[in-house]
MIDREN-883710 format. One line per 3 residues: number of its first residue (from 1); their letters; for each residue x, y, z of C-alpha. Coordinates in steps of 0.5 Angstrom, whole numbers, plus 500, padded with zeros to 3 digits. Layout:
BEGIN
NUM = a = X:Y:Z  ...
This chain:
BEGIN
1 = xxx = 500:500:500  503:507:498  503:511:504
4 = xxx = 501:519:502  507:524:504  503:528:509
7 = xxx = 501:522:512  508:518:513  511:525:516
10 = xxx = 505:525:521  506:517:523  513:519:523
13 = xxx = 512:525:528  508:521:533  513:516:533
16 = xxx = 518:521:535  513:524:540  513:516:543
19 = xxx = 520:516:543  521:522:548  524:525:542
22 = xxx = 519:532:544  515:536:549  509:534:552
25 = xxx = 502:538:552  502:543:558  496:541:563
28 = xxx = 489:544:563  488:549:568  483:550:573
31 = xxx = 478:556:574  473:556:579  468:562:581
34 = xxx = 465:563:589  458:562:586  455:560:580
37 = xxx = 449:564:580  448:572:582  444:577:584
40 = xxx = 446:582:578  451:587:580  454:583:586
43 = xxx = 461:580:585  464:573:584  471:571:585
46 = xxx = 475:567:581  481:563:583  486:559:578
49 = xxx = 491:555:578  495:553:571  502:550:573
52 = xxx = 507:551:569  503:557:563  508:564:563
55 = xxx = 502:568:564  495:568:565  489:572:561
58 = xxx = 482:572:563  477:575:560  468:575:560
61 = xxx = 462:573:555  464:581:552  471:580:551
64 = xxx = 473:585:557  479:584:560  479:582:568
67 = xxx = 486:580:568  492:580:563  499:578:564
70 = xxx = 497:575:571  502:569:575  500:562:574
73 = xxx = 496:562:580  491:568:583  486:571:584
76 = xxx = 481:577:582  474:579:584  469:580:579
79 = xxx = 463:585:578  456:580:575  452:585:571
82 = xxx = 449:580:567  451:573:565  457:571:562
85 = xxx = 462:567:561  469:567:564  475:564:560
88 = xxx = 481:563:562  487:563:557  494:559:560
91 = xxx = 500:561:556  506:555:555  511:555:551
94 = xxx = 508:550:547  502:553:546  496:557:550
97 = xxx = 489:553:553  483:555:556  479:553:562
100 = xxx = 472:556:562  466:557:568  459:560:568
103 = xxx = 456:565:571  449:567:572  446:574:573
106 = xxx = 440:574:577  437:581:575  437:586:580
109 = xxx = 430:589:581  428:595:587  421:598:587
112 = xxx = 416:600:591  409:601:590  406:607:594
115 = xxx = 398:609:594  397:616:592  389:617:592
118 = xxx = 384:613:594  376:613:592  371:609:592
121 = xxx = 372:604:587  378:606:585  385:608:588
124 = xxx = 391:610:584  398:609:586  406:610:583
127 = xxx = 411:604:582  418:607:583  424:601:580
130 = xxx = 431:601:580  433:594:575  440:591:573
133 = xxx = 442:586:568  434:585:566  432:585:558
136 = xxx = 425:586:558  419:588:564  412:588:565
139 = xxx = 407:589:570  401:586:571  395:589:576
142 = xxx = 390:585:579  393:578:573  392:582:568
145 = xxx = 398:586:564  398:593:563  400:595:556
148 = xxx = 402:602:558  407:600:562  415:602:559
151 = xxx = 419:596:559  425:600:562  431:599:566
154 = xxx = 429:604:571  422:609:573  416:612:576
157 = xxx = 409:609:573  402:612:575  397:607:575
160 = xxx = 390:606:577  386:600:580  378:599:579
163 = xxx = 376:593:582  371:591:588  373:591:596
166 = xxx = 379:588:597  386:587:596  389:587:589
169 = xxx = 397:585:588  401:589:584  407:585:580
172 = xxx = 413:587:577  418:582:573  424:584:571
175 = xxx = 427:578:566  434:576:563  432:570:560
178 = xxx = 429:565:563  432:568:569  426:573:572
181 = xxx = 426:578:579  419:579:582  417:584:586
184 = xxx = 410:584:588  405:589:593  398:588:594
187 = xxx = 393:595:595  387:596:598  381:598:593
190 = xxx = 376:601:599  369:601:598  365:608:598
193 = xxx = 361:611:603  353:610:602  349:615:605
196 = xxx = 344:617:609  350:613:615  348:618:621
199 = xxx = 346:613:625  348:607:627  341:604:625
202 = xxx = 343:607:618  350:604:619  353:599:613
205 = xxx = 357:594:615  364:594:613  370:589:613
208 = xxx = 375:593:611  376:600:610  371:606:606
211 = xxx = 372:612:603  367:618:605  366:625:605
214 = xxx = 365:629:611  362:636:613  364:641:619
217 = xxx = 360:637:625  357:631:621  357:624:624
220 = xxx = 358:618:619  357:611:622  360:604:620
223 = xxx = 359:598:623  364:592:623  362:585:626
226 = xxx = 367:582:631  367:575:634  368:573:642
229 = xxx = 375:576:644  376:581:638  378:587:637
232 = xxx = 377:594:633  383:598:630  381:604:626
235 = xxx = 385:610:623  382:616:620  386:618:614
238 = xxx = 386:623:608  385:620:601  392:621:599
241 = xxx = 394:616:605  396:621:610  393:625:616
244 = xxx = 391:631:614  384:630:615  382:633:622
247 = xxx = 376:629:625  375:624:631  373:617:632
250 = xxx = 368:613:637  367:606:638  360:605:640
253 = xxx = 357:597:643  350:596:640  347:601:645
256 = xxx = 350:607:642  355:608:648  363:610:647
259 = xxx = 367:604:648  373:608:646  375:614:642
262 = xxx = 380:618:638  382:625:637  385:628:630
265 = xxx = 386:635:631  394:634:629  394:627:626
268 = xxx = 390:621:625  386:619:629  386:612:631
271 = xxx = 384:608:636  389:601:637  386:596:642
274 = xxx = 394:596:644  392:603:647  387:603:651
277 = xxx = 381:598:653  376:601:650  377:597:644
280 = xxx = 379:589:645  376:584:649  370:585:647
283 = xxx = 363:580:647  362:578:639  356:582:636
286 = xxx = 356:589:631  359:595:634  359:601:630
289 = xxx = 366:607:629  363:614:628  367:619:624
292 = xxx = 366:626:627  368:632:622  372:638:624
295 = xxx = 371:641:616  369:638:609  374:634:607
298 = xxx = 374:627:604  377:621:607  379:614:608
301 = xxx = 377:609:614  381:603:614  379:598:620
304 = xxx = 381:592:622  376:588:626  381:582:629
307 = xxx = 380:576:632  383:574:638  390:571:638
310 = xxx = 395:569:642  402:574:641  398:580:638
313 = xxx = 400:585:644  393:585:646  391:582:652
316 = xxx = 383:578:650  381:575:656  375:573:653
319 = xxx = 378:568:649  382:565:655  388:569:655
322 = xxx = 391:572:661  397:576:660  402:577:653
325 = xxx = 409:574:653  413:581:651  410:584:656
328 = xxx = 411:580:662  415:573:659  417:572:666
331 = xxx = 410:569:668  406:568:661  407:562:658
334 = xxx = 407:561:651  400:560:651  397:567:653
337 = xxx = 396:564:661  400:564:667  399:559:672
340 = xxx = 393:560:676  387:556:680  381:558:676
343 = xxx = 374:561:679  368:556:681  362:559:681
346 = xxx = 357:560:685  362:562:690  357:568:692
349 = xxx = 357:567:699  361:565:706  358:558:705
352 = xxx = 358:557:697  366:560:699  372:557:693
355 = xxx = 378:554:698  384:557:695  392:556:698
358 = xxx = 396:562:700  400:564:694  396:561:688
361 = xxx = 394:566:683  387:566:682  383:568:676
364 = xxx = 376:570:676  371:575:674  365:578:676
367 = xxx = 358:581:673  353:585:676  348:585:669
370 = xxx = 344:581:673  344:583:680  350:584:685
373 = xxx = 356:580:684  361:578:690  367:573:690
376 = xxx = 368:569:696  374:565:697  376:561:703
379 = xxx = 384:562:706  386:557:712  391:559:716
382 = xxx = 395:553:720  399:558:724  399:565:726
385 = xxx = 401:570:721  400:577:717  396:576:710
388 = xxx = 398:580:704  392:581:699  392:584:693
391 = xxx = 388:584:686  389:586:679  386:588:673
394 = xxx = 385:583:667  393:584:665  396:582:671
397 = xxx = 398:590:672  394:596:674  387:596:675
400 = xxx = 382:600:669  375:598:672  370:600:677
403 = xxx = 371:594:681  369:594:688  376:593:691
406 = xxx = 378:587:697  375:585:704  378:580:709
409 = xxx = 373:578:714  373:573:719  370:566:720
412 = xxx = 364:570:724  363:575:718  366:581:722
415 = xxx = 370:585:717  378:586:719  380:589:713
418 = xxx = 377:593:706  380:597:701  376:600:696
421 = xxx = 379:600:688  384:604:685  383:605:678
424 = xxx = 390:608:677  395:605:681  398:599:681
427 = xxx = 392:595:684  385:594:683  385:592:692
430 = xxx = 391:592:696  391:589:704  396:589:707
433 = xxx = 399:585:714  401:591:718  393:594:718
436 = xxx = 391:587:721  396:585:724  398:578:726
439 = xxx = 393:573:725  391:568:729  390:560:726
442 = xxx = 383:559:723  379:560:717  379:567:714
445 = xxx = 374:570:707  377:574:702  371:578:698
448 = xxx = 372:581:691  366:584:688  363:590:684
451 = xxx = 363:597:686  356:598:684  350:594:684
454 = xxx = 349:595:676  355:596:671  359:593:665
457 = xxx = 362:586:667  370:585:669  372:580:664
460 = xxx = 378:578:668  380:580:675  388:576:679
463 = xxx = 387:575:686  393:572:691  393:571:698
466 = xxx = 399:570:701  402:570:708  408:576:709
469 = xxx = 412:578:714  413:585:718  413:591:715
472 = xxx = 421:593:713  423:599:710  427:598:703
475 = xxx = 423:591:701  419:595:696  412:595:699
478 = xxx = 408:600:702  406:599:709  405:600:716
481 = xxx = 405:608:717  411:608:711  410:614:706
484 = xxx = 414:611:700  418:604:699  422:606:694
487 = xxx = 426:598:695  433:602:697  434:605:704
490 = xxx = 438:611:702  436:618:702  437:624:696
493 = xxx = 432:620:692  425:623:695  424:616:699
496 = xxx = 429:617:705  432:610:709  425:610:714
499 = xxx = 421:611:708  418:618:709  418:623:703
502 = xxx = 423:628:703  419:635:702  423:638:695
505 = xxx = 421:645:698  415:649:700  413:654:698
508 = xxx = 407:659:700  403:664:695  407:670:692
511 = xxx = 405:672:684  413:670:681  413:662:680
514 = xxx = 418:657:682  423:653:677  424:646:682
517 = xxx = 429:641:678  428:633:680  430:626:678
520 = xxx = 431:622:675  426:617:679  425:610:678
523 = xxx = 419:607:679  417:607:686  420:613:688
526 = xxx = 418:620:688  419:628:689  414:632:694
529 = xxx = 413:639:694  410:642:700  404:647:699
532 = xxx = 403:652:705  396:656:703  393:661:708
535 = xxx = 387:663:704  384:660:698  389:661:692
538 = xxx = 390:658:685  395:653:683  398:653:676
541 = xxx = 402:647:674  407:645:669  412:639:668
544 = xxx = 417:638:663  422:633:661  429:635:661
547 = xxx = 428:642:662  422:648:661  419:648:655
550 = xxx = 420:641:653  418:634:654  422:629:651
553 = xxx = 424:622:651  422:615:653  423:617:660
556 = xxx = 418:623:659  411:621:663  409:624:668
559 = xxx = 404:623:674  402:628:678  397:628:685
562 = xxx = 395:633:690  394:631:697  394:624:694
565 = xxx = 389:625:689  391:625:682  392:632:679
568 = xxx = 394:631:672  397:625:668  399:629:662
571 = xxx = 395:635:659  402:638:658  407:638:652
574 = xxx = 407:631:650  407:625:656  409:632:661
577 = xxx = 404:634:666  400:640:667  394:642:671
580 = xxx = 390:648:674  387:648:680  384:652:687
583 = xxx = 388:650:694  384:651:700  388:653:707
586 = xxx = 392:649:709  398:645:708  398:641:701
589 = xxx = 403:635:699  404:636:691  408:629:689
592 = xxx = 411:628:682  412:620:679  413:617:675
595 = xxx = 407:615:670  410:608:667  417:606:669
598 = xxx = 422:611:670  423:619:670  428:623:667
601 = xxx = 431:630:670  425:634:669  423:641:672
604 = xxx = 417:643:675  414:650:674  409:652:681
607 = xxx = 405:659:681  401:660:687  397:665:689
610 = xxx = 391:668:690  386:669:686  386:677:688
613 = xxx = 393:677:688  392:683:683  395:685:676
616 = xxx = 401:679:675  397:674:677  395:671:670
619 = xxx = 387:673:671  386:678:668  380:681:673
622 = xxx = 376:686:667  372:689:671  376:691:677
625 = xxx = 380:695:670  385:690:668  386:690:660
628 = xxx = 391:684:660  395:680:664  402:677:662
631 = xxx = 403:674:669  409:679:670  408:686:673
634 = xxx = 413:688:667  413:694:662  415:692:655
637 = xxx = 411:686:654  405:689:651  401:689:658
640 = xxx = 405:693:662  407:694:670  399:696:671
643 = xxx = 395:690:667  394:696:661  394:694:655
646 = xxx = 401:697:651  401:701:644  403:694:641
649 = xxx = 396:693:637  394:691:630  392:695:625
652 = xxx = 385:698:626  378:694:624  372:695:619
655 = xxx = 366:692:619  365:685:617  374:684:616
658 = xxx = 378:679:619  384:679:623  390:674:623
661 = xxx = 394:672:629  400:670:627  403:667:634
664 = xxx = 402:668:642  407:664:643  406:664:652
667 = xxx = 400:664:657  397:671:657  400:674:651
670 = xxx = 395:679:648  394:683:642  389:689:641
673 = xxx = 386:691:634  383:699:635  376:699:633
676 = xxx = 370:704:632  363:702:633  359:707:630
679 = xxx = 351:705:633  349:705:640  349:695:642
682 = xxx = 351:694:636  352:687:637  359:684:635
685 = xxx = 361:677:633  368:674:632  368:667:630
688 = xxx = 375:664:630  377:659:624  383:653:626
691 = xxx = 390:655:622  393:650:618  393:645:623
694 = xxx = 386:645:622  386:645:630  383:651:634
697 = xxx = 388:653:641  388:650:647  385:656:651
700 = xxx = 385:664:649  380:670:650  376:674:644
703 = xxx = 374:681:648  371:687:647  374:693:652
706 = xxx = 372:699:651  376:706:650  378:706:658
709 = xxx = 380:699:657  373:698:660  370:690:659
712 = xxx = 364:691:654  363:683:653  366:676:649
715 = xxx = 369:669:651  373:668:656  374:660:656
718 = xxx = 378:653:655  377:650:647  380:644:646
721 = xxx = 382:645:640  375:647:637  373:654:634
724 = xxx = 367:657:638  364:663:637  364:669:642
727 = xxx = 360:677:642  358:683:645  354:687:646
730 = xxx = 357:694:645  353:699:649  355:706:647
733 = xxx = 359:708:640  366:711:640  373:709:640
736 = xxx = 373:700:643  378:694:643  378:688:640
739 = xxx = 382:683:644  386:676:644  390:674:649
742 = xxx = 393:666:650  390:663:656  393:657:655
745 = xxx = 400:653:655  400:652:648  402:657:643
748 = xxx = 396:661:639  399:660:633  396:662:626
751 = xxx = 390:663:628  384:668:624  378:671:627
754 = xxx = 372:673:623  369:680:626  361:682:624
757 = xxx = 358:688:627  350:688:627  344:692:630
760 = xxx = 341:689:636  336:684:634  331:679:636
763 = xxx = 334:672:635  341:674:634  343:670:641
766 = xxx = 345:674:646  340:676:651  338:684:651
769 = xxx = 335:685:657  335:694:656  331:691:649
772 = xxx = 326:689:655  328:682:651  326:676:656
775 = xxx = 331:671:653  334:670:646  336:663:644
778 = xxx = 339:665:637  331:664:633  325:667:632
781 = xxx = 322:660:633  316:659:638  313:653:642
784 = xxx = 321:653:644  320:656:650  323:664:647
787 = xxx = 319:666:642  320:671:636  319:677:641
790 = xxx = 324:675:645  319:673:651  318:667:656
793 = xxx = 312:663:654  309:661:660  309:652:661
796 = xxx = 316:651:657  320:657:658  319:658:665
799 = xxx = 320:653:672  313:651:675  314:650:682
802 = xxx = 314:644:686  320:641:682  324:640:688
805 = xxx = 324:632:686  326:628:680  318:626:680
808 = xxx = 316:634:679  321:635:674  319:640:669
811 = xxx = 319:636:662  322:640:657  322:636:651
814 = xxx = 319:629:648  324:627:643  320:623:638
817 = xxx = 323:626:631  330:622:629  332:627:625
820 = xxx = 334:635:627  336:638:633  331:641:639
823 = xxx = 333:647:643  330:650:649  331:656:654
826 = xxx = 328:656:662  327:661:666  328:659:674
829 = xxx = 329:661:681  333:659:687  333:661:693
832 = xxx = 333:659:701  328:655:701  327:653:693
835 = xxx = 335:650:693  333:644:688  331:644:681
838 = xxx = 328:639:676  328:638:669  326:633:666
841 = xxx = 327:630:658  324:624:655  328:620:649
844 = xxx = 322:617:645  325:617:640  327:608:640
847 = xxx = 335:612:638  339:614:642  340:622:643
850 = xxx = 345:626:645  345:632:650  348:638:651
853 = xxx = 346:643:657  349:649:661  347:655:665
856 = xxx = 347:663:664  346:667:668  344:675:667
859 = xxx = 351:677:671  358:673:669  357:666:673
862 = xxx = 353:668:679  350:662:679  353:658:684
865 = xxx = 349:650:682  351:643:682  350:641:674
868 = xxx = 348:633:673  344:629:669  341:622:672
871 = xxx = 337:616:669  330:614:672  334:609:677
874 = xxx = 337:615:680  344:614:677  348:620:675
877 = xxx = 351:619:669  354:627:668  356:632:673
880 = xxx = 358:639:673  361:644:679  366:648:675
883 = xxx = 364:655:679  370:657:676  373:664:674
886 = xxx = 371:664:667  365:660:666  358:657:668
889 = xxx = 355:649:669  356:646:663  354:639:660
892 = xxx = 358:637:654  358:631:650  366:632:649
895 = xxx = 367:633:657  362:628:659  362:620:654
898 = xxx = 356:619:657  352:625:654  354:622:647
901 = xxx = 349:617:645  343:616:651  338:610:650
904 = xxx = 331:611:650  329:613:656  327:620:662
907 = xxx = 333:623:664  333:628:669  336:634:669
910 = xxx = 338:637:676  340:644:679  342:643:686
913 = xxx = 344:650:690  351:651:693  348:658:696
916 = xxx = 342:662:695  340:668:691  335:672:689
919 = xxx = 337:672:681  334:670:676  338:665:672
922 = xxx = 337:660:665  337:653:663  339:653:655
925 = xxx = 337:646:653  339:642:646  339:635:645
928 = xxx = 339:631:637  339:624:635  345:619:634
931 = xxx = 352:620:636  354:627:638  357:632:633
């Protein structure tokens, strides 16, 4: 066989090769990456080895180079932007060869989804997203594509869902590939308001959430099911998902009584069941969330009616649970309960008594709905010994119900011990061995039961008796004749080693106040103030954490008691402290404590003084001349050394203007605006607007003072946020001043204040006796008890005596209607021997009604009268004895819960007589149906 050329010198090489007659093929190399697969932009290392190659090259899918000339052994890191592949290229003498590894690139995608408006039906949102390594995008709404959207590596896009209620995802997919990143979001679409809802038998049942309009003092009411145990949580926002809706919330049981309730003023307002009782634990059934409206607005209501469950932060004892571990993990178990003897009924009596052992946590509960409801239980004592009882709320801690208190009796009935409840310490009912000393061996009966005989149910109260030692100073409790029992024995922490409060300081009256420091306090130990008073004298009140004008911190909540009763847990900035009290004579004992926990450093600023001090006092005394008051006897300031207004006015006032104030920033600052009244009782009207917070000031006055700073009439009073509106009647013509001072703690910030000057008229609400006006209830309606010449109708608008009991009681209105409001205005008498008067309203109405009354009188507040409303059972369920400084008797839905929903029924108003007097005084009397505006 003839044997090609080019084939015998391939058979010859080879054979050569055999033979070792030349080099041999270098070695493959190794490449290796820390991760086959990666999110896009992440980076990877590469490691090789190619034994015996002269350098070394590596390089991507794209041809860039990572590493060129590198050693045969190495190392780089390596950024993945998109999939590729690497190669690495070995360099031997003999010839190059290459290694190669994939590596995946996930795409990267970050997004977020942000509702921007909510309708009914409909809500719009914008998606933001940032992708890398991602050739292509879509986006699916609710399942379906939308075709609208830009397949971009990066953007903002505006969409828009319609659907039914409910919960519909958003879904965005970034893809490389067969390789793909999600990022998926759901929205909420909310259901519209359905109208009329005013009431809460016109109220539609929502699961979720709704979206409503709402006008200045319209109630809209939903109502939400919710099952044994659960909760309600609600928050009122704006229709672009923020706060900016000023308004407030109440949570009504079936009855139409507010369980819980929520102010808006600055935020949303809310009601969490982790806040407050109101609003968990409640028994299966409807129950209803009243939106009130502070202006026209348009909102969003989201609510979550839950169902109990364990580790929910909430406490549902209705469904067994007894604590929540994060709150107190040292005792709760894992299931919501702490290991304690449950309650066997019927254990109402000595005889029917449920035996339990000294230092066994009991659990039971009480409910008077059908009649009085006590707890027996029946302690044995082997040996003689000193008993600790102690009750607490359905948490474990604290107390929060109208609890009856404890009592410890002895085997013949005779009562050894009791303590009534304390609904803000730290025990429903506390009995402690130094008050009944040593016991002697036998059988003893702890009593636990309700404070009336009618009245909501305990759902769960923790009782433990157990057998204590002599009382000893620093072991934490409180007993025997010690004042504190911090659990330390030092002095200089307000608690000294024999467990007396150490007195900070004491003051007496004088018109500058005092700025006292203290802190920090732990939780058992407290700063006292002593207060020397020698005649009656106003007490004002501010704390603040860490120092004046601040309230700051987690370590910031104050609690303040007079005399041991508490003065004030908050009122002030933030968690701080602030009240207004009268002290009478005597020596009066001011503690500071902490609310929760601990207290940081804080300061304390007390004014003291005399009601009659004078000027400097921060009471401005109009008729006794003073134009202002600042609280200092300063010059400078716009209110001088004499209490006159200074030339620090606003430009001049015509009729029907508007005034603007743009900030009074503390108590008593004022400012005046000249004004000229050109018609003798010309009634001026000066109606206040809320700023852009859409919230009235705390407290401020609106006056008119005459040219000698004479006081012509206005409003001088607290408005909790709300705008009122006030007038006066000015007598003469001539030169006047329009006046606005701060009386309150907190700024009066942006505030504008229409103005409009009338002529004096029948029906324009002010009561005119030089126009021989007998009353003047703002109409010219009749059959209401002022007519339309301004006179007293005879059996409505005047008292028909007897009413000097409930069943005399005068009716004043038989609410039938389910619509509109009834006012009424009377006229009566009370003298040495008249000191009680009834009035009488009657629900008929099968709704419930809301209620609002107070007391005028022809002078400013010489009526000195108990204010109260009872039901037919005698049970008083609103009461007023303000005899204040600035304002009569008054009861408001917003001062008094109960006065917002009354059920059907005959209610009694009553006027008790504090002392007698010849005058005559009035009654102003509105009702409406549902749930207070």
């Amino acid at each position: 066989m003839i044997v090609p050329p080019r084939a015998r010198w391939a058979r010859l090489l080879a054979g050569l090769a055999l033979a070792g007659c030349s080099d041999p093929a270098p070695p493959a190399p190794e490449l290796a990456v820390s991760a086959p697969r990666v999110v896009a932009g992440a980076t990877v290392t590469a490691t090789w080895s190619a034994p015996g190659a002269t350098s070394v090259d590596l390089t991507d899918t794209e041809g860039r180079a990572l590493r060129l000339g590198a050693a045969a052994t190495g190392e780089v890191e390596v950024a993945v932007l998109q999939s590729t592949e690497l190669r690495l290229i070995a360099r031997h003498e003999s010839g190059d060869v290459e290694a190669r590894r994939a590596v995946e690139a996930v795409p990267r995608l970050v997004a977020d989804l942000i509702p921007t408006t909510y309708a009914a039906g409909a809500t719009r949102f914008a998606l933001r997203w940032d992708s890398l390594g991602a050739d292509a995008h879509a986006l699916t709404v609710g399942g379906a594509p939308d075709p609208a959207f830009p397949s971009a590596a990066l953007g903002t896009y505006e969409g828009r869902i319609e659907a039914g209620p409910g919960a519909v995802q958003v879904r965005l997919e970034a893809r490389a590939g067969t390789l793909t990143a999600t990022f998926a979001a759901d929205l909420r679409v909310f259901a519209g308001e359905v109208e009329p809802n005013d009431t809460p038998a016109s109220a539609g049942v929502v699961e979720a959430g709704v979206v409503g309009a709402i006008a200045p003092g319209e109630v809209d009411v939903f109502a939400v099911d919710v099952p044994e145990g659960g909760h309600v949580q609600a928050i009122l926002r704006d229709i672009n998902g923020g706060c900016g809706v000023p308004g407030a919330l109440r949570l009504l049981d079936a009855a139409g009584r507010a369980l819980a309730r929520a102010e808006g003023t600055r935020g949303c307002a809310r009601l969490d069941p982790r806040d407050g009782p109101g609003d968990r634990d409640l028994a299966a059934g409807t129950y209803f969330v009243a939106v009130r409206g502070l202006e026209a607005a348009d909102y969003l209501l989201e609510l979550a009616p839950g169902a109990p469950s364990c580790g929910d932060q909430v406490v549902e004892s209705r469904a067994g649970e007894h604590c929540e571990p994060g709150a107190m993990p040292e005792v709760c178990k894992a299931d919501c309960t702490v290991d304690a003897l449950e309650e066997v009924e019927p254990n109402d009596s000595a005889g029917a008594a449920q035996p339990i052992e000294l230092g066994r946590l009991v659990v039971g509960r009480v409910d008077a709905a059908s009649g009085p409801d006590q707890d027996f239980y029946k302690v044995q004592l082997s040996a003689p010994a000193r008993l600790r009882v102690a009750v607490t709320g359905p948490e474990l801690v604290g107390c929060g119900f109208p609890l009856g208190g404890v009592a410890l009796r002895r085997a013949d009935g005779i009562q050894l011990q009791a303590r009534q409840t304390d609904q803000l310490g730290e025990h429903c009912g506390l009995l402690t061995g130094h008050e009944q000393g040593e016991l002697p061996a036998g059988t003893y009966y702890v009593v636990v039961g309700l404070a009336r005989d009618e009245g909501p149910p305990v759902p769960r109260y923790f009782l433990e008796v157990d057998a204590v030692g002599d009382p000893v100073c620093g072991d934490g409790v409180r007993e025997a004749d010690e004042a504190c029992d911090d659990g330390n024995r030092a002095s200089g922490d307000g608690c000294n080693a024999t467990c007396g409060l150490e007195p900070a300081a004491r003051l007496t009256p004088r018109l500058e106040p005092w700025v006292l420091s203290g802190g920090p306090l732990e939780a058992d130990e407290t700063m006292r103030v002593e207060l020397e008073v020698d005649a009656p004298s106003v007490l004002y009140l501010d704390t603040f954490v860490p120092d004046e004008g601040r309230c700051e911190g987690p370590d910031a909540d104050v609690r303040v008691t007079l005399d041991g009763a508490l003065l004030s847990d908050d009122g002030g900035i933030g968690l701080c402290a602030a009240a207004d009290t009268f002290a009478d004579p005597g020596l009066h004992t001011l503690d500071v404590t902490p609310a929760t926990g601990r207290l940081g450093p804080f300061s304390v600023v007390v004014r003291l003084f005399h009601p009659d001090a004078g000027c400097g006092d921060l009471l401005v005394d109009y008729d006794g001349g003073e134009a202002c008051d600042d609280g200092n006897q300063e010059s400078g300031d716009g209110c001088d050394a004499d209490c006159a207004l200074e030339p620090r006015a606003g430009p001049p006032i015509s009729m029907s203007t508007t005034v603007r104030i743009e900030t009074l920033a503390r108590r008593g600052e004022t400012v005046a605006y000249p004004m000229t009244i050109a018609e003798e009782d010309t009634l001026v009207t000066f109606t206040p607007t809320p700023g852009r917070d859409g919230f009235c000031p705390e407290a401020f006055h609106m006056v008119v003072l005459d040219d000698a700073f004479g006081y012509v009439g206005g409003q001088r009073a607290n408005f909790d946020g709300q705008c009122r509106a006030g007038s006066a009647r000015a007598g003469a013509a001539g030169a006047h001043w329009f006046v606005v001072r701060n009386a309150g703690r907190t700024p009066v910030e942006d505030l504008s204040v229409q103005l409009e000057y009338a002529p004096p008229t029948c029906g324009d609400a002010v009561h005119n006796p030089a126009r021989n006006e007998a009353c003047d209830d703002g109409n010219l309606a009749v059959g209401d008890g002022c007519d339309d010449a301004c006179r007293l109708e005879p059996g409505r608008g005047v008292e028909v005596e007897p009413n000097d009991t409930a069943a005399q009681a005068n009716l004043l209105i038989t609410r039938t209607a389910t619509v509109g409001e009834e006012a009424v205005t009377v006229a009566f008498h009370q003298r040495g021997a008249d000191p009680t008067d009834f009035f009488a309203v009657v629900n008929a109405s099968g709704e419930t009604m809301w209620l609002d009354a107070h007391v005028e009188t022809e002078g400013e507040c010489a009526t000195d009268v108990v204010l109260r409303l009872t039901d037919e059972g005698g049970a008083i369920l609103a009461e007023d004895d303000v005899g204040g400084l600035v304002r009569c008797q008054e009861l408001t839905p917003s001062g008094a819960p109960a006065l917002q929903a009354l059920p059907p029924g005959r209610y009694a108003l009553e006027l008790d007589a504090r002392t007698a007097w010849q005058g005559t005084s009035y009654l102003q009397l509105r009702v409406g149906s549902g749930v207070a505006p």
